[in-house]
N, CA, C and O atoms as a CHARMM CRD file, in Angstrom:
* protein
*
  320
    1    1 UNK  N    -27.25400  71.39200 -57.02100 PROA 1      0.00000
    2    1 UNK  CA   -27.18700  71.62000 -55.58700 PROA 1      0.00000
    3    1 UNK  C    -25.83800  71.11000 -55.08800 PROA 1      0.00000
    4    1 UNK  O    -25.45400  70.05400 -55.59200 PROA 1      0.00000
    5    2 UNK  N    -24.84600  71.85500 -53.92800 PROA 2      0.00000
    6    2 UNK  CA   -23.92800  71.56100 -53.42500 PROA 2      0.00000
    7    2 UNK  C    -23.86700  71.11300 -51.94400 PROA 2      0.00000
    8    2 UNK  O    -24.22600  72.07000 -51.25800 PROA 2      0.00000
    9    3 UNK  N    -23.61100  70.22900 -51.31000 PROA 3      0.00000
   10    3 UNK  CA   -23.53400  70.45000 -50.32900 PROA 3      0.00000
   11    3 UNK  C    -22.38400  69.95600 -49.53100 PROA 3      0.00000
   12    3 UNK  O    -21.73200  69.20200 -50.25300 PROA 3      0.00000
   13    4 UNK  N    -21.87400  70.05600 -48.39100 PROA 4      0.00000
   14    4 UNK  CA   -20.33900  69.98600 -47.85900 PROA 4      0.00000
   15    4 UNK  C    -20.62200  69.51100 -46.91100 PROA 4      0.00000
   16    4 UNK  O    -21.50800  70.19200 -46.39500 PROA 4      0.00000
   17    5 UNK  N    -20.32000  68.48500 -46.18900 PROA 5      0.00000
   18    5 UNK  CA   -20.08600  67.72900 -45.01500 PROA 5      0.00000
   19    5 UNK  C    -18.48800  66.87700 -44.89600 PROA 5      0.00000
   20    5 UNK  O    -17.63400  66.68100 -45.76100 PROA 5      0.00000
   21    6 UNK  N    -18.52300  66.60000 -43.84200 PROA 6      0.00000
   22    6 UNK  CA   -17.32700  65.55500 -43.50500 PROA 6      0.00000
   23    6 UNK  C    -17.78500  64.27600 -43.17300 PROA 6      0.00000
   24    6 UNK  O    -18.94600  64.02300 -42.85400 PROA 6      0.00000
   25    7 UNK  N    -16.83100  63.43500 -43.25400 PROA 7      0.00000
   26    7 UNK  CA   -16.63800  62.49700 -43.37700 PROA 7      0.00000
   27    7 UNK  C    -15.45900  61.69700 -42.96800 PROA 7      0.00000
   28    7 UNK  O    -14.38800  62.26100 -42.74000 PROA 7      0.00000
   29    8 UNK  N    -15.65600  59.88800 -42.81900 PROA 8      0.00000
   30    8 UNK  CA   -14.44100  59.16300 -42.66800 PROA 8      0.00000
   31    8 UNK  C    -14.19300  57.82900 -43.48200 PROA 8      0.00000
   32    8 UNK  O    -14.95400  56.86800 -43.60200 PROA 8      0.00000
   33    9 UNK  N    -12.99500  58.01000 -43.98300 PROA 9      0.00000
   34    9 UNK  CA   -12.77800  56.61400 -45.03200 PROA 9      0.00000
   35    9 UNK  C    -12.73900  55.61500 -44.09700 PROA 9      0.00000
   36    9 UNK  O    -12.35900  55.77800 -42.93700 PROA 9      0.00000
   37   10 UNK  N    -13.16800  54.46400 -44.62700 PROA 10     0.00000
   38   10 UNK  CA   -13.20600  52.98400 -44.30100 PROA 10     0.00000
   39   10 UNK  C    -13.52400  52.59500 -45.48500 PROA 10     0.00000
   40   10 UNK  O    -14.52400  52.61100 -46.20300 PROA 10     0.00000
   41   11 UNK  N    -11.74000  52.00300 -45.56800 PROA 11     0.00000
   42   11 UNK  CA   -11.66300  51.18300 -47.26400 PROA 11     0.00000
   43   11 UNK  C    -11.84800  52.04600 -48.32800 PROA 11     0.00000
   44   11 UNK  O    -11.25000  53.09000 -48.58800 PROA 11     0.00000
   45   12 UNK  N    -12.89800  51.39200 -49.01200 PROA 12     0.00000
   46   12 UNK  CA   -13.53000  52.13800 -50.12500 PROA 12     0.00000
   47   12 UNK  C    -14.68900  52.96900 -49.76200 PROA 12     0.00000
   48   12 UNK  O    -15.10900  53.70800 -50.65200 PROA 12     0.00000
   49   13 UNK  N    -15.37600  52.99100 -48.44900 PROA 13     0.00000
   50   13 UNK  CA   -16.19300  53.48700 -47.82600 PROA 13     0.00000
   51   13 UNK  C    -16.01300  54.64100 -47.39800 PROA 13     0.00000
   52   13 UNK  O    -15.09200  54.65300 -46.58200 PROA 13     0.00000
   53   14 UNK  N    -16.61600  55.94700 -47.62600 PROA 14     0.00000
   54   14 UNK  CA   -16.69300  57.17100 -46.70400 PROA 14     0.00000
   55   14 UNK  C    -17.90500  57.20300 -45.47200 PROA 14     0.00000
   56   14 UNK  O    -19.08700  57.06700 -45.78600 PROA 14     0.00000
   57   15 UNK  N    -17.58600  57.35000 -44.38800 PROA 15     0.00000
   58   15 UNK  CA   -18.72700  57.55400 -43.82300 PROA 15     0.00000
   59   15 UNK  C    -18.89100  58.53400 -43.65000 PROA 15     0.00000
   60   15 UNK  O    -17.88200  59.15900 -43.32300 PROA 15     0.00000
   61   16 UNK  N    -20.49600  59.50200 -43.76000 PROA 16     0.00000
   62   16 UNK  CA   -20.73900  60.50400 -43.36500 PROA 16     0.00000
   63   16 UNK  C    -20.62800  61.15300 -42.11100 PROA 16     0.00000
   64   16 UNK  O    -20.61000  60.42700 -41.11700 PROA 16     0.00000
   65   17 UNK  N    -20.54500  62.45100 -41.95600 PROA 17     0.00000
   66   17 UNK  CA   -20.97600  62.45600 -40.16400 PROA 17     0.00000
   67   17 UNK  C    -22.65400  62.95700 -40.14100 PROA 17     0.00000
   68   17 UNK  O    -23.16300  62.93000 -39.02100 PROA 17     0.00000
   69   18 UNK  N    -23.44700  63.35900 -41.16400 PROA 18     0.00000
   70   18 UNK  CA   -24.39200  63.58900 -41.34100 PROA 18     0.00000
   71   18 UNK  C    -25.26400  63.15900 -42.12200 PROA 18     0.00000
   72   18 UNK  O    -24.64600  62.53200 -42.98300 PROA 18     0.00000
   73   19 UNK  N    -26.62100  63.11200 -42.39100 PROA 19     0.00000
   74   19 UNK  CA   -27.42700  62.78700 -43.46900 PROA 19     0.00000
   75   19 UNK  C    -27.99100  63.81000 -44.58300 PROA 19     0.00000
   76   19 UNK  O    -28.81600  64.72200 -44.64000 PROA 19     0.00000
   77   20 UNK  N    -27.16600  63.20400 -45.36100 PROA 20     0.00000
   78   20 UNK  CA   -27.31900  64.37900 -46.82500 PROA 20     0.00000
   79   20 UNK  C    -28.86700  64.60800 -47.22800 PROA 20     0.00000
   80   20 UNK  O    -29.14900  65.40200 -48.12500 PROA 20     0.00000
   81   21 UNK  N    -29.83000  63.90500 -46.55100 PROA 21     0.00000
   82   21 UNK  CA   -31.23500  64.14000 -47.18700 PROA 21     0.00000
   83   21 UNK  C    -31.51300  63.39100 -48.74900 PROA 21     0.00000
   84   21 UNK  O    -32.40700  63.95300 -49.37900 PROA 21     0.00000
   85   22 UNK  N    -31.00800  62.46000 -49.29800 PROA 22     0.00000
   86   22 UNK  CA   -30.58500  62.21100 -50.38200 PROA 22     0.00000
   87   22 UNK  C    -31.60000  61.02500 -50.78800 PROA 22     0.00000
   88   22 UNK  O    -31.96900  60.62500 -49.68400 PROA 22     0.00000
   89   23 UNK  N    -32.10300  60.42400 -51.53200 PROA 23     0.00000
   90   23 UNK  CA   -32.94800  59.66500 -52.10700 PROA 23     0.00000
   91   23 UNK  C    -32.33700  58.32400 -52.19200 PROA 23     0.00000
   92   23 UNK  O    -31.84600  58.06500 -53.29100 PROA 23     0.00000
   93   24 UNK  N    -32.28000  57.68800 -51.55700 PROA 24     0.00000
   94   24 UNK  CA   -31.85200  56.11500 -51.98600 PROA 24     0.00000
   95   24 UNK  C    -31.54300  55.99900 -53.16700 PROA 24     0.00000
   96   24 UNK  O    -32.57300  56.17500 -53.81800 PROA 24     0.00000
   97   25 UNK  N    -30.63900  55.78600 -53.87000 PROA 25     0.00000
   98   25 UNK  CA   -30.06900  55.05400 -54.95300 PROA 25     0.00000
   99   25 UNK  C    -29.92900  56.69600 -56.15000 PROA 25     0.00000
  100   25 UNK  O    -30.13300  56.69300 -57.36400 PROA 25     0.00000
  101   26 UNK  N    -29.73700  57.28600 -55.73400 PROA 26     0.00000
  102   26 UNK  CA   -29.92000  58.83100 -56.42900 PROA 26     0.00000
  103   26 UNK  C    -28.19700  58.97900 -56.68800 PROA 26     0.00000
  104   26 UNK  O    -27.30800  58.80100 -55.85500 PROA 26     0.00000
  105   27 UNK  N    -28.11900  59.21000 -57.55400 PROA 27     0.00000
  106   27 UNK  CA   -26.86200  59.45600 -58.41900 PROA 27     0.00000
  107   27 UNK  C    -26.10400  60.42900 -57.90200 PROA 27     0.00000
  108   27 UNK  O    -26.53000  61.56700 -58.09900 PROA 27     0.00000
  109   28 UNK  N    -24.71100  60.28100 -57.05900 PROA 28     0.00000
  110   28 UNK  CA   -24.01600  61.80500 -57.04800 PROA 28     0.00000
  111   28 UNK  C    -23.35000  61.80200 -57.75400 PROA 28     0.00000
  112   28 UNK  O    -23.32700  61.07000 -58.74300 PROA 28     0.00000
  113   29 UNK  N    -22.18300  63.09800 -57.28100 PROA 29     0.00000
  114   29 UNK  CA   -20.85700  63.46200 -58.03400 PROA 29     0.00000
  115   29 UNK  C    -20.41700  63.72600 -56.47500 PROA 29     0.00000
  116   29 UNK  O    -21.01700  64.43400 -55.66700 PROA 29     0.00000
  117   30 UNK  N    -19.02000  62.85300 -56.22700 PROA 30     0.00000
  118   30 UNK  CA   -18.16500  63.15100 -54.80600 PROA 30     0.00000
  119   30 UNK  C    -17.04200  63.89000 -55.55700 PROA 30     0.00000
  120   30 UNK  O    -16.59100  63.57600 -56.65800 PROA 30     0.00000
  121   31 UNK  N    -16.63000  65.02300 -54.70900 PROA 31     0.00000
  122   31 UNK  CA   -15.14200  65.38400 -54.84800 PROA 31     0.00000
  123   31 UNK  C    -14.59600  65.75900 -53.49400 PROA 31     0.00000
  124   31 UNK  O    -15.03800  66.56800 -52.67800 PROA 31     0.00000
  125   32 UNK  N    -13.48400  64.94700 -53.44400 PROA 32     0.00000
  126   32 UNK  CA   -12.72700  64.56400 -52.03300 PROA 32     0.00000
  127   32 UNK  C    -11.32500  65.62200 -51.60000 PROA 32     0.00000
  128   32 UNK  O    -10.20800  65.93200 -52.01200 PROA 32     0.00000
  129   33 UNK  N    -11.85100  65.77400 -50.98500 PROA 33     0.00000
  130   33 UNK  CA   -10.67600  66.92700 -49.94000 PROA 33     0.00000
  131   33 UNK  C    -10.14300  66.97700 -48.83200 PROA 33     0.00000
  132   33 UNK  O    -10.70400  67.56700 -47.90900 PROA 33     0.00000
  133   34 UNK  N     -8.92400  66.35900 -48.67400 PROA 34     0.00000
  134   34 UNK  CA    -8.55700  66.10100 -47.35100 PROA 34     0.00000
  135   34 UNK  C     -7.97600  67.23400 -46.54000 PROA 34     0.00000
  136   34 UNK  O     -7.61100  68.26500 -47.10500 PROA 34     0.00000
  137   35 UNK  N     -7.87500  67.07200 -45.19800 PROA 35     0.00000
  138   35 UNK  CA    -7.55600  68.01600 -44.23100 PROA 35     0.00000
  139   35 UNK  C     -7.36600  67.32400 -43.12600 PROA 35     0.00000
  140   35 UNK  O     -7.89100  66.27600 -42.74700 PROA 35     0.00000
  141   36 UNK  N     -6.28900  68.24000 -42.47200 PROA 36     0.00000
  142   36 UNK  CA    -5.60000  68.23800 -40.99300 PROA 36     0.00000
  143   36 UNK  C     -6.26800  68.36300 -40.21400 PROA 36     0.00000
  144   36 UNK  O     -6.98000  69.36700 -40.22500 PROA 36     0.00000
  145   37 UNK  N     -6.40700  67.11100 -38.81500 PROA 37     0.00000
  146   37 UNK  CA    -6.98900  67.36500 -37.51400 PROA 37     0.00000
  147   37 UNK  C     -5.78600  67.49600 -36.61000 PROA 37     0.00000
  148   37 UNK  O     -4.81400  66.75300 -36.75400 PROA 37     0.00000
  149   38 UNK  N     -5.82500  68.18500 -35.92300 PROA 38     0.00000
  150   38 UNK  CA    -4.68500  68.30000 -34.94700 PROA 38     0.00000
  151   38 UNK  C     -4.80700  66.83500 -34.16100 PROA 38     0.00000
  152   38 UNK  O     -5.83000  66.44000 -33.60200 PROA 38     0.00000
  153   39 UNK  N     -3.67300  66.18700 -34.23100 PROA 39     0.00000
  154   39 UNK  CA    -3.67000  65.05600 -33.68000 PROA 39     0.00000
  155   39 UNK  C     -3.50900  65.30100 -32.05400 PROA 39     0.00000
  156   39 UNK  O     -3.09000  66.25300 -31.39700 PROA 39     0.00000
  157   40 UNK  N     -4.00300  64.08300 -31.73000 PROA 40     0.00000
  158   40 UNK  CA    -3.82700  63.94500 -29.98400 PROA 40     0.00000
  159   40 UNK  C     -2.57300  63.78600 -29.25300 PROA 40     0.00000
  160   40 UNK  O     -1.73800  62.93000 -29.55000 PROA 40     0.00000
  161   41 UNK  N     -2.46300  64.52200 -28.40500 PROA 41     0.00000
  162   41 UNK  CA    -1.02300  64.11800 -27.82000 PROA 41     0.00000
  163   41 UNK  C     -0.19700  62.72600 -27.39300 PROA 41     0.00000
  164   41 UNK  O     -0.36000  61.88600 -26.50800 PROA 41     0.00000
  165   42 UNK  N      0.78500  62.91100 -28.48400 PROA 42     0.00000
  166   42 UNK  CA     0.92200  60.97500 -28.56900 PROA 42     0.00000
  167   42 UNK  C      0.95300  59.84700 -29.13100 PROA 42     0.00000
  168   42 UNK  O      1.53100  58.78600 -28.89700 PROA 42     0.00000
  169   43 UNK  N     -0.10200  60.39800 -30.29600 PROA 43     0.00000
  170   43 UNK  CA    -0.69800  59.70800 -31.20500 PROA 43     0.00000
  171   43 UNK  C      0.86800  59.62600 -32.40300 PROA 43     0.00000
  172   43 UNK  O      0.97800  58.53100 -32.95500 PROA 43     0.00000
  173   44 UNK  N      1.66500  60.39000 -32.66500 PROA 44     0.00000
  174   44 UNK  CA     2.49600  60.05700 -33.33200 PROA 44     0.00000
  175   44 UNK  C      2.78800  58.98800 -32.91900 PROA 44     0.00000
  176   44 UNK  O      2.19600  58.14100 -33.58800 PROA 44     0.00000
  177   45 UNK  N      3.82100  58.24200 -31.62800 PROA 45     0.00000
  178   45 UNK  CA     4.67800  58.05600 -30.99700 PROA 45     0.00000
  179   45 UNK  C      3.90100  56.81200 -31.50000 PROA 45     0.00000
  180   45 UNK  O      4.53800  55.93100 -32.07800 PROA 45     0.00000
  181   46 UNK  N      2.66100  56.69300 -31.33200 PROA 46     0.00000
  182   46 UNK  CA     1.76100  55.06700 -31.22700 PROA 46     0.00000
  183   46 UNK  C      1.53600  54.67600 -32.58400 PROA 46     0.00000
  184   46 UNK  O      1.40500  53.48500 -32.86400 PROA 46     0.00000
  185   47 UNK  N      1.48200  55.51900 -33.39800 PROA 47     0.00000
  186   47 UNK  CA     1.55800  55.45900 -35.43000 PROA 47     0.00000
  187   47 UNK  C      2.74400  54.62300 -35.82700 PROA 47     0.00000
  188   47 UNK  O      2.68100  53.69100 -36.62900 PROA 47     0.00000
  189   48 UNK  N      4.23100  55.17300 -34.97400 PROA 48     0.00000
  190   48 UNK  CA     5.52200  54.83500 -35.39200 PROA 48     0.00000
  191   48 UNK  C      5.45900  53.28600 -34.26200 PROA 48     0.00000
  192   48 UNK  O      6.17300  52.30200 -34.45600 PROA 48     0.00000
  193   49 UNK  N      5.02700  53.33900 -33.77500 PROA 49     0.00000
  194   49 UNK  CA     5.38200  51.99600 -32.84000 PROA 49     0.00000
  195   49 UNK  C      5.54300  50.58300 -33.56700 PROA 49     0.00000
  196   49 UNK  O      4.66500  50.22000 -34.34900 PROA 49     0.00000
  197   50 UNK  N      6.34200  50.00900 -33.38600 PROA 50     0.00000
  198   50 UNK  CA     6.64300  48.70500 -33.63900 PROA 50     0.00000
  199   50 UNK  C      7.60200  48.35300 -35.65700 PROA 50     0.00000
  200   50 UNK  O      8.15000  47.40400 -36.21900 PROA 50     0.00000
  201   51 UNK  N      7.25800  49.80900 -35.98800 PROA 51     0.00000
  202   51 UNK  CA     8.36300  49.94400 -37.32700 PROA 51     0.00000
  203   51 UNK  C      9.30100  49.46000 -37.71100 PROA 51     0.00000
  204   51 UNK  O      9.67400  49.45600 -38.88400 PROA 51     0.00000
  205   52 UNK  N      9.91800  48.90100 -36.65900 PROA 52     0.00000
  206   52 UNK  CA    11.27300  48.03900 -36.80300 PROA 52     0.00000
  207   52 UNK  C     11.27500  46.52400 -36.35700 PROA 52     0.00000
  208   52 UNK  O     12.20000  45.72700 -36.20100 PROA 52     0.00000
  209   53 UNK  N     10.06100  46.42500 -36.22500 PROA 53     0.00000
  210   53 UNK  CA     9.45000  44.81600 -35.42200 PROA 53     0.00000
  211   53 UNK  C     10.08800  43.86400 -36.50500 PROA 53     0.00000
  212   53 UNK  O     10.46700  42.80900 -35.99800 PROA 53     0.00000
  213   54 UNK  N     10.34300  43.97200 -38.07700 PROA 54     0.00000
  214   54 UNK  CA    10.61000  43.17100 -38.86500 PROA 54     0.00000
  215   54 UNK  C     11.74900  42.89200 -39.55800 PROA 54     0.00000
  216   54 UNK  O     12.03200  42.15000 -40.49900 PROA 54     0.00000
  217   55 UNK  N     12.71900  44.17300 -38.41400 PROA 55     0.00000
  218   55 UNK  CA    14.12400  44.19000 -38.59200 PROA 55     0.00000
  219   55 UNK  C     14.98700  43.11800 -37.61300 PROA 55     0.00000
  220   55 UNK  O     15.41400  43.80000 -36.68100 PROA 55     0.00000
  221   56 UNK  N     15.31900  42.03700 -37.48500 PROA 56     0.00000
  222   56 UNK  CA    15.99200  41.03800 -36.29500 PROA 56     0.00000
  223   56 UNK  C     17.19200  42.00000 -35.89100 PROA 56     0.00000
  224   56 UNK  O     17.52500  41.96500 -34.70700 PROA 56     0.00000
  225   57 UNK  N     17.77100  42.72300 -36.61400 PROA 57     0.00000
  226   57 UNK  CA    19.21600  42.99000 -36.31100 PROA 57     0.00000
  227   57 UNK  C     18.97100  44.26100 -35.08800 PROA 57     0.00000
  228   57 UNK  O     19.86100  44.17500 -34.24300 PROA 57     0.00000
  229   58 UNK  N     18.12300  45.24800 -34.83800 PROA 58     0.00000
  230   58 UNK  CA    17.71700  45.79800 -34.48700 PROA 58     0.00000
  231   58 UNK  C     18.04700  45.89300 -32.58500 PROA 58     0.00000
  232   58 UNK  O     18.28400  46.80600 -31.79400 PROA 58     0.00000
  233   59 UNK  N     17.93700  44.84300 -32.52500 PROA 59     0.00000
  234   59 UNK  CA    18.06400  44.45400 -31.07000 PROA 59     0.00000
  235   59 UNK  C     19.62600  44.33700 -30.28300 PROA 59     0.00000
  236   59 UNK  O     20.02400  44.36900 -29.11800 PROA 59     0.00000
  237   60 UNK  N     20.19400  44.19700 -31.54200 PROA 60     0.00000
  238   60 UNK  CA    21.62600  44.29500 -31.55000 PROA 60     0.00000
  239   60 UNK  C     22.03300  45.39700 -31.58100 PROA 60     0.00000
  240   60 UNK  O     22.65300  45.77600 -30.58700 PROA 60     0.00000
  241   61 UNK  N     21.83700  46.40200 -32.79600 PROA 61     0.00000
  242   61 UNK  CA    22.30900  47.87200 -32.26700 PROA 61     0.00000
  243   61 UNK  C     21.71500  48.55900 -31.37800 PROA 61     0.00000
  244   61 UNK  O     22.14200  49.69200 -31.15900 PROA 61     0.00000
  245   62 UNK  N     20.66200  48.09300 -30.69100 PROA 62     0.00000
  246   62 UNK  CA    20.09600  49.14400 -29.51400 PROA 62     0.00000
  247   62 UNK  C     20.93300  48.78500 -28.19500 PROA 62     0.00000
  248   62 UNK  O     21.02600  49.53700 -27.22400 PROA 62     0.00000
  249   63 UNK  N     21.55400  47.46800 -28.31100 PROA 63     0.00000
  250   63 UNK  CA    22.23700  47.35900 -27.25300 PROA 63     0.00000
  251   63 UNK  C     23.84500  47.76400 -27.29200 PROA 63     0.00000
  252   63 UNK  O     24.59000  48.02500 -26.34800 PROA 63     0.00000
  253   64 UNK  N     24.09100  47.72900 -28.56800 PROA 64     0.00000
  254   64 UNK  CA    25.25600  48.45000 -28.57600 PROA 64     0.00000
  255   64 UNK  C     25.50100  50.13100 -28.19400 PROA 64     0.00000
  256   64 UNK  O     26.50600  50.63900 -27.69600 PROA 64     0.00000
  257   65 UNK  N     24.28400  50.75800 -28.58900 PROA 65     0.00000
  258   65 UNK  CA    23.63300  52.19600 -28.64400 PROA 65     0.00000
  259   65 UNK  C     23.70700  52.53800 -27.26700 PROA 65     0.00000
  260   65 UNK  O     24.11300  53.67800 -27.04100 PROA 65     0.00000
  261   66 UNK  N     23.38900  51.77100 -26.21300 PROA 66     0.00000
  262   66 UNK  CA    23.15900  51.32300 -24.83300 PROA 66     0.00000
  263   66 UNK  C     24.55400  51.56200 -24.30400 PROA 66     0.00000
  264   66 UNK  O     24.88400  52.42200 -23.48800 PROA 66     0.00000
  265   67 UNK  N     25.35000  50.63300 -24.92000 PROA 67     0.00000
  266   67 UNK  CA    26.55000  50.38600 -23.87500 PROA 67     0.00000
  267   67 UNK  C     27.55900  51.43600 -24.79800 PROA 67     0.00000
  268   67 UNK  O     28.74400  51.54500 -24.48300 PROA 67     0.00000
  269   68 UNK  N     27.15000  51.98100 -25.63300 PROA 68     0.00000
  270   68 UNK  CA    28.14400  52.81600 -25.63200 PROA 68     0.00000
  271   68 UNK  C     27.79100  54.67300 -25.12400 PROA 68     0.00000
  272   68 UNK  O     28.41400  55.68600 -25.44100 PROA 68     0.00000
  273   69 UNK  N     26.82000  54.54500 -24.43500 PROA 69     0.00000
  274   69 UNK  CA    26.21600  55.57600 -23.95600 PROA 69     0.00000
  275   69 UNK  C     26.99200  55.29500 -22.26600 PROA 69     0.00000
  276   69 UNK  O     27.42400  56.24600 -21.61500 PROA 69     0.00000
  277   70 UNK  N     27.03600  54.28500 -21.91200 PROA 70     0.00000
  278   70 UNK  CA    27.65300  54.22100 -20.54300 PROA 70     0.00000
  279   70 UNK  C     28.92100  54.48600 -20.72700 PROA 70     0.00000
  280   70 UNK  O     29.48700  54.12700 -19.69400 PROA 70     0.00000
  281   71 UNK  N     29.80100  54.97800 -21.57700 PROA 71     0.00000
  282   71 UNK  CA    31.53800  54.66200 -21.83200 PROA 71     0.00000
  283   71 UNK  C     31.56000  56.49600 -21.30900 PROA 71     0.00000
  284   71 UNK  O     30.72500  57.38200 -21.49100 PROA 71     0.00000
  285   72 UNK  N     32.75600  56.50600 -20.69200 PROA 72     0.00000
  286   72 UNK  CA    33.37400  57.76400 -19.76400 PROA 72     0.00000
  287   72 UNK  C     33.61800  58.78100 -21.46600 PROA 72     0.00000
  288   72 UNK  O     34.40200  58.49800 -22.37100 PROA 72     0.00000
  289   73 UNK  N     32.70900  59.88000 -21.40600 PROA 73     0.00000
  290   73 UNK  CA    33.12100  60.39700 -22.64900 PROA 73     0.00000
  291   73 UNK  C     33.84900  62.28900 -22.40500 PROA 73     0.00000
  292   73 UNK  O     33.87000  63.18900 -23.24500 PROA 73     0.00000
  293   74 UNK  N     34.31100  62.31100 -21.07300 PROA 74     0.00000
  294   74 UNK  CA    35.38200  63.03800 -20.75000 PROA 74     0.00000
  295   74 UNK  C     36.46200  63.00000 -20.80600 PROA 74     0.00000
  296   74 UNK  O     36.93200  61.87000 -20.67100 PROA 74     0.00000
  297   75 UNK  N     37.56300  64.27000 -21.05100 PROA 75     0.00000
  298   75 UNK  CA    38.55600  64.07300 -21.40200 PROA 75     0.00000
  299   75 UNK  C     39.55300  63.41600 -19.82600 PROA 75     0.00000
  300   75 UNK  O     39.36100  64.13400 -18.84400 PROA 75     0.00000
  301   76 UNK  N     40.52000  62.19300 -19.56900 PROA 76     0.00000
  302   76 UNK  CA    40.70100  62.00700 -19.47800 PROA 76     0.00000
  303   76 UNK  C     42.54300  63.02600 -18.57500 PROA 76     0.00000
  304   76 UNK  O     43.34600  63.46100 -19.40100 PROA 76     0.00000
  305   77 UNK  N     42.80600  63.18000 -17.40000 PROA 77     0.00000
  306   77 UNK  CA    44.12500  64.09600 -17.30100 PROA 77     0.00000
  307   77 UNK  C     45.08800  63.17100 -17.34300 PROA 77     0.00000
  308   77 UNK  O     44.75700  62.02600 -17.03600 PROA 77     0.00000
  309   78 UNK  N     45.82800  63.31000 -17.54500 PROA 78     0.00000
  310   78 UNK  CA    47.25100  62.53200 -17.80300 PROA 78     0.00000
  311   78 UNK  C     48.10900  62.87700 -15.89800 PROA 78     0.00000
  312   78 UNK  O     48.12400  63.93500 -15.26900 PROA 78     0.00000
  313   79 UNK  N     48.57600  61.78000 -15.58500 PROA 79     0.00000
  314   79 UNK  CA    49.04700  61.28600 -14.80200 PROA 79     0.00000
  315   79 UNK  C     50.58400  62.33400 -14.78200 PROA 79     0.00000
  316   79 UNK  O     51.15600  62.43800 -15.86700 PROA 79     0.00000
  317   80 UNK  N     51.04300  62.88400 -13.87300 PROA 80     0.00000
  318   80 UNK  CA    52.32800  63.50900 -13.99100 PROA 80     0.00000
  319   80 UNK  C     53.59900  62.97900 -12.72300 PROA 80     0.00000
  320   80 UNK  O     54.73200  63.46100 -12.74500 PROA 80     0.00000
């Protein structure tokens, strides 16, 4: 017998989203297949957050990144 449901890892743990009907202590065979949920809008942005928390230097080039974004980056006319 086959049957297909989903599921969510925790750890070594899958949790079901359903009840397989299955006998307490009854022997399976799992084979695992992952797949794409369209993530929520955002959810990247909050995955990547804090990535560089363990870099010190970090704080230094963002402020350099900063002030060199304020510098006049037009060409300049020459005085006649």
């Amino acid at each position: 017998m086959t049957i297909t449901v989903h599921g969510v890892m925790h750890g070594r743990t899958i949790e079901l989203d359903e009840d397989l009907g299955v006998a307490e202590g009854q022997k399976v065979e799992v084979q695992v297949k992952l797949f794409q949920t369209a993530p929520k809008w955002g959810e990247g942005i909050l995955r990547s957050a804090g990535g560089w928390a363990d870099y010190p230097e970090m704080d230094a080039i963002m402020e350099k990144v900063h002030q060199n974004r304020k510098l006049e980056r037009r060409p300049q006319l020459e005085d006649k």
